[in-house]
C-alpha positions in Angstrom: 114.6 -8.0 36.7 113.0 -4.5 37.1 109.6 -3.8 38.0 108.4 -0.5 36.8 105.6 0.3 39.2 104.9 3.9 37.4 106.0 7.5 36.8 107.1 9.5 39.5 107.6 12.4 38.5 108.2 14.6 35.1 110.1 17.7 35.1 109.6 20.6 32.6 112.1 23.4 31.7 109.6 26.4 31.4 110.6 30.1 30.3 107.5 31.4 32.3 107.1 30.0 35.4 104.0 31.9 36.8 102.0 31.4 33.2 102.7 27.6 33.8 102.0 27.7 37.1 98.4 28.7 36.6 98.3 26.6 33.7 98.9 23.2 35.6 97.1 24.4 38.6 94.2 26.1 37.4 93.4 24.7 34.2 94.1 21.3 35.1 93.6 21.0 38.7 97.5 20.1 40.1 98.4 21.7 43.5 101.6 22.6 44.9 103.2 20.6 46.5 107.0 22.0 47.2 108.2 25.5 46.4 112.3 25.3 46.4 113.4 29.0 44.5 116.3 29.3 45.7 117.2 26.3 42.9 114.6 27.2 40.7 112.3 24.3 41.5 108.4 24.4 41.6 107.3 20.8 42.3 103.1 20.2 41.6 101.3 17.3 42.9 99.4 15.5 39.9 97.3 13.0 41.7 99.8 10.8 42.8 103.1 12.0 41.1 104.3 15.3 40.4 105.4 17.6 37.8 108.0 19.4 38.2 108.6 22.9 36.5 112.2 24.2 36.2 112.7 27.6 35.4 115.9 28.4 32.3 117.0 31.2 33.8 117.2 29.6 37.3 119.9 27.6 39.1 118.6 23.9 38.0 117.5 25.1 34.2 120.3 26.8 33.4 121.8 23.2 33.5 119.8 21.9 30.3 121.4 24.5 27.5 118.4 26.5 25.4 114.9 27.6 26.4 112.1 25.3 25.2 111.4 25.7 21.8 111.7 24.0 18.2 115.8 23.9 18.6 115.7 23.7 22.4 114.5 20.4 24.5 111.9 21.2 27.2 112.0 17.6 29.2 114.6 17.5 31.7 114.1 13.5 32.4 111.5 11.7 33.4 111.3 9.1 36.5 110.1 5.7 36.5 109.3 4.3 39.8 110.2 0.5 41.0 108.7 -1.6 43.6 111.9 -1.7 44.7 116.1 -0.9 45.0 118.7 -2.9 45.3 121.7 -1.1 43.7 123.8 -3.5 43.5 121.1 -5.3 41.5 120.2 -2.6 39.5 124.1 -1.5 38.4 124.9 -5.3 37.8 121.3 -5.5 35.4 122.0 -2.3 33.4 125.9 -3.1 33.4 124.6 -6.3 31.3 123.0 -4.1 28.8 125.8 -1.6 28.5 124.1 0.9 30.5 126.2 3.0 32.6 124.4 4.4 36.1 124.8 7.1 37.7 125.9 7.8 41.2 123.0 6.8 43.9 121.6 9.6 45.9 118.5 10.4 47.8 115.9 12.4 46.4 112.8 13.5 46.7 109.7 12.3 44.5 106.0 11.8 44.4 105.8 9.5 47.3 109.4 11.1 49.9 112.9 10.7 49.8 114.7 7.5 48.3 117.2 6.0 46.4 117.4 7.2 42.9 120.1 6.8 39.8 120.3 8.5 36.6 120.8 7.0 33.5 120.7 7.7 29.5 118.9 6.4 26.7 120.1 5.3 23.5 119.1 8.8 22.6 120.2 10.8 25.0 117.2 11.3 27.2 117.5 11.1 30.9 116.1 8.8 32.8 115.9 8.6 36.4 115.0 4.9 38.4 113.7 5.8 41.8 113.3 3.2 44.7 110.5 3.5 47.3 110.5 6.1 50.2 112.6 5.7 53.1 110.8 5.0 56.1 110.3 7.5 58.2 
């Protein structure tokens, strides 16, 4: 059974970086917490979990089709964080629901690198399910 422990993470396709940049930090007090450019990837700490902003002319938002807007989506995925990962547990459970995951990588989130999967829902939204940190 899962056990959702919270968001991790949300990640926004934005067409001006800078203007939401000041908007998330300034207006409502995030920080930065991991600049990556070169893949278009501004990560902001939001107490503990982040938001990430995703530029649609960069490398990464070029990935998810038209700009924010009425026609265009604007959320990437979101993350849900679980106490824990076993993914052989995890692929069997969603498996049983017709759920196809995605391939198992280490990436980085709100609390360090660990195990995450991608997965859809019965909408087409993204989901990611990200295990606890690695120890260090």
């Amino acid at each position: 059974m899962l056990a959702i422990e919270g968001l991790d993470h949300l990640v926004l396709r934005v067409v001006d970086l800078e203007t939401m940049r000041r908007f998330y930090c300034e207006v409502l007090g995030c920080e930065v917490a991991r600049d990556k450019p070169e893949i278009g990837l501004l990560q902001l700490r939001a107490g503990d979990a982040l938001i990430d902003l995703v530029p649609v002319d960069g490398p990464l938002g070029r990935q998810g089709g038209a700009a924010p807007g009425r026609e265009g989506r604007n959320l990437a995925h979101f993350c849900l964080r679980l106490t824990r990962f076993d993914a052989a547990e995890l692929s069997a459970h969603l498996a049983g629901y017709g759920v196809e995951p995605g391939e198992v990588k280490t990436r980085f989130g709100a609390r360090g690198e660990g195990p995450s999967l991608y997965i859809d829902d019965p909408e087409g939204n993204t989901v990611e399910l990200k295990g606890p940190p690695d120890p260090a």
